[in-house]
Backbone as CSV, one residue per row, in Angstrom:
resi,resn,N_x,N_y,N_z,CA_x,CA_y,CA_z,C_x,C_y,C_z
1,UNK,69.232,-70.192,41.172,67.883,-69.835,41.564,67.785,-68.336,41.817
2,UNK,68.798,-67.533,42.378,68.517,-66.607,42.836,68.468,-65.585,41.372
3,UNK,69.328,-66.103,40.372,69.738,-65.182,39.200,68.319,-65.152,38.499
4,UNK,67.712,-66.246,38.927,66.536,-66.735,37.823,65.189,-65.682,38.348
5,UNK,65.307,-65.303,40.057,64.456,-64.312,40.901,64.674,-63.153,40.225
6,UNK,65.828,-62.750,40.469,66.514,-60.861,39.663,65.996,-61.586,38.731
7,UNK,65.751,-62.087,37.140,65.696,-62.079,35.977,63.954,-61.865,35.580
8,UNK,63.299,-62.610,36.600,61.566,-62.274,36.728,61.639,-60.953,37.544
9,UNK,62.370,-60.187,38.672,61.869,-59.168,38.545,62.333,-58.208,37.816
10,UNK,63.266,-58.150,37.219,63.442,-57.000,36.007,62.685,-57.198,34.972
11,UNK,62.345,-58.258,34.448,61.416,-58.879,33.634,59.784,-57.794,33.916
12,UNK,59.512,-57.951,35.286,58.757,-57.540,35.692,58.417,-56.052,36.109
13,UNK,59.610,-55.794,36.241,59.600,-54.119,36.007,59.178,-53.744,34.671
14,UNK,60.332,-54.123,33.562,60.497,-54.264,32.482,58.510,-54.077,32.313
15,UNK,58.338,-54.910,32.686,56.682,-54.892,31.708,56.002,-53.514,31.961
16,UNK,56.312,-53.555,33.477,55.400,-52.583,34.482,55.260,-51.442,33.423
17,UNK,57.259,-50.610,33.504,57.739,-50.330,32.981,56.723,-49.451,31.444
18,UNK,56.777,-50.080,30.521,56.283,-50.124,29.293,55.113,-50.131,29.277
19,UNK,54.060,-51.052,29.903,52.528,-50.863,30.508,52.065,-49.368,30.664
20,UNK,53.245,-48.813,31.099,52.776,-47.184,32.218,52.897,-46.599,30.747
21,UNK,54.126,-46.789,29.753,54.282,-45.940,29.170,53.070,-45.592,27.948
22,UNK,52.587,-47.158,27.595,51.720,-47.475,26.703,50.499,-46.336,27.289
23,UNK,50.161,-47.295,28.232,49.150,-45.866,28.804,49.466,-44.516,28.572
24,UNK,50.007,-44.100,29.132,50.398,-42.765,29.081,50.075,-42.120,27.396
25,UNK,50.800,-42.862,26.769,50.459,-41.996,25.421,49.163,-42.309,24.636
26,UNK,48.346,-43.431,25.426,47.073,-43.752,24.544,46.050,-42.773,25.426
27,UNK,46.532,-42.144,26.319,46.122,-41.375,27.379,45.272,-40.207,26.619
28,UNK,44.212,-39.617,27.204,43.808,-38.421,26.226,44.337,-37.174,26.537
29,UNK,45.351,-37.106,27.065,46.419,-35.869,27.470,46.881,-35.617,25.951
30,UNK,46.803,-34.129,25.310,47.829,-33.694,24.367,49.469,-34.286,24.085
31,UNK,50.165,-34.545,22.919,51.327,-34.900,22.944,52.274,-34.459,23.618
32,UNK,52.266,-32.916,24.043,53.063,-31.993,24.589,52.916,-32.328,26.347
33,UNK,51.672,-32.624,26.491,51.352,-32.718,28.132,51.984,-34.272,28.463
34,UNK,51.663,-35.282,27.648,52.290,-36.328,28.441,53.826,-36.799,27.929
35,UNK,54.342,-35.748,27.126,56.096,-35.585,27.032,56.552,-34.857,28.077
36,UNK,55.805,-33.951,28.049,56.047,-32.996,30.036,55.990,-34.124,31.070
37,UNK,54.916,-34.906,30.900,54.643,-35.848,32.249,56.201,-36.803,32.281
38,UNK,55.886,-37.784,31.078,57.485,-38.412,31.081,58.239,-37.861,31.321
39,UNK,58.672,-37.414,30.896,60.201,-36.196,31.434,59.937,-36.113,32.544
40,UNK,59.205,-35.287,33.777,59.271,-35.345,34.670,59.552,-36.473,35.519
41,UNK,58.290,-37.149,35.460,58.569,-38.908,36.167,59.677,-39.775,35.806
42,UNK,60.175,-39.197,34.802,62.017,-40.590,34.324,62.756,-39.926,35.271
43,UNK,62.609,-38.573,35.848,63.924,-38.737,36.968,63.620,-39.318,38.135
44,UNK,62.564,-39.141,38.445,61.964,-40.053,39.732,61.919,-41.558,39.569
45,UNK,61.855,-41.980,38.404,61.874,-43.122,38.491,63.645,-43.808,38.088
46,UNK,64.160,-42.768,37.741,65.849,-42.784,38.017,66.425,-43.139,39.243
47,UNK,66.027,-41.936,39.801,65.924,-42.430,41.123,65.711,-43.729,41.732
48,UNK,64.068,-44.080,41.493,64.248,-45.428,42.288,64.897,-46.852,41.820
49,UNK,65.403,-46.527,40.368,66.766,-47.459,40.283,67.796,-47.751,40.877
50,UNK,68.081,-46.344,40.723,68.997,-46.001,41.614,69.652,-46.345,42.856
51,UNK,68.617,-46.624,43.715,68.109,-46.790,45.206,67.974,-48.197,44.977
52,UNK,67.365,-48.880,44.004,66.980,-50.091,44.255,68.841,-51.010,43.958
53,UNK,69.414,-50.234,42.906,70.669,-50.724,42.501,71.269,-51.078,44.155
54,UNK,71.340,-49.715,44.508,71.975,-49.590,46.190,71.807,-51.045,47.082
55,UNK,70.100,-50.784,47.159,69.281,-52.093,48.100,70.188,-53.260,47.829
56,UNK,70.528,-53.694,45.889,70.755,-54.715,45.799,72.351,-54.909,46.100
57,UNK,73.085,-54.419,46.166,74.527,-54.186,46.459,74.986,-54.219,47.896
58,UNK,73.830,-53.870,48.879,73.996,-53.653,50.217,73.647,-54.987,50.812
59,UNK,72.875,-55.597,50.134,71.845,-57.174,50.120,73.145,-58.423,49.992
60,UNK,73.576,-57.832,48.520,74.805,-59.119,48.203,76.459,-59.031,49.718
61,UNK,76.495,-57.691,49.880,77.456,-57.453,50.601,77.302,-58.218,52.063
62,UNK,76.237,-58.158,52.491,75.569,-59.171,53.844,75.383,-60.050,53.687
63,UNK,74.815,-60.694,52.883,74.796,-62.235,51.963,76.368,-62.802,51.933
64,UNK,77.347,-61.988,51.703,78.720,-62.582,51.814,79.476,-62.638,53.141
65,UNK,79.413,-61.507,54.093,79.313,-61.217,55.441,78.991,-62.451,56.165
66,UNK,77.866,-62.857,56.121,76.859,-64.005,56.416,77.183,-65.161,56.252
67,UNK,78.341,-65.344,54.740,78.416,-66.588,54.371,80.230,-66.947,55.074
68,UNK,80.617,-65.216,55.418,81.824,-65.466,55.730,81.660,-66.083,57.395
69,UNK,81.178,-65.170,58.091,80.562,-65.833,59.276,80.225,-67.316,59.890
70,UNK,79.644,-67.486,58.753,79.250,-69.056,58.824,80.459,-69.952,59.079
71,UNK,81.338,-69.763,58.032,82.511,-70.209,57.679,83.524,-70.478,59.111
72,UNK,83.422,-69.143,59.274,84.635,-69.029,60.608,83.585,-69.630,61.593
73,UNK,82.779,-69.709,62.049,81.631,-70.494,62.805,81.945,-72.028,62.680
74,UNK,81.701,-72.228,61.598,82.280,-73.535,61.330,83.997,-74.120,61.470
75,UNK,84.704,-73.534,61.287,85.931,-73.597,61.828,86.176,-73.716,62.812
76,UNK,85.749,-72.771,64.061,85.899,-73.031,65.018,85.382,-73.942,65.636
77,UNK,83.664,-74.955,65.315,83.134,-75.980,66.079,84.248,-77.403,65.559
78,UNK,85.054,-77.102,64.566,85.890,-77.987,64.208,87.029,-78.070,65.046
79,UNK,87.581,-76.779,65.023,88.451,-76.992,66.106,88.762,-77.315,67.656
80,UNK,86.933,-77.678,68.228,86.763,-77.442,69.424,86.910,-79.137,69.792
């Protein structure tokens, strides 16, 4: 279930994604002005890959934390 969540939202970036870009060039900005614009905005939006990669790595790492926890939680009401 959870793989199937990440897969609709990259999916969903993915569209966002391509949506912006479509715009952008059906845009009535000159060819030169909205190749300036892209270029600029792909590092910013590098960025929030970037960051979001992080989010998701910091997410799974507590998610295991959590599951280890549980575990030894459970061990011990066993042993009591």
């Amino acid at each position: 279930m959870s793989s199937d969540r990440t897969t609709n939202v990259l999916w969903f970036a993915a569209g966002v994604s391509l949506g912006a870009a479509i715009g952008l060039l059906a845009a009535p900005a000159s060819g030169a002005e909205t190749r300036r614009y892209l270029a600029d905005h792909a590092g910013s939006a590098r960025d929030y890959v970037d960051r979001g990669r992080e989010l998701y790595e910091r997410g799974r790492e507590l998610a295991d934390e959590a599951a280890n926890m549980y575990e030894e939680g459970r061990h011990l009401m066993e042993d009591v």
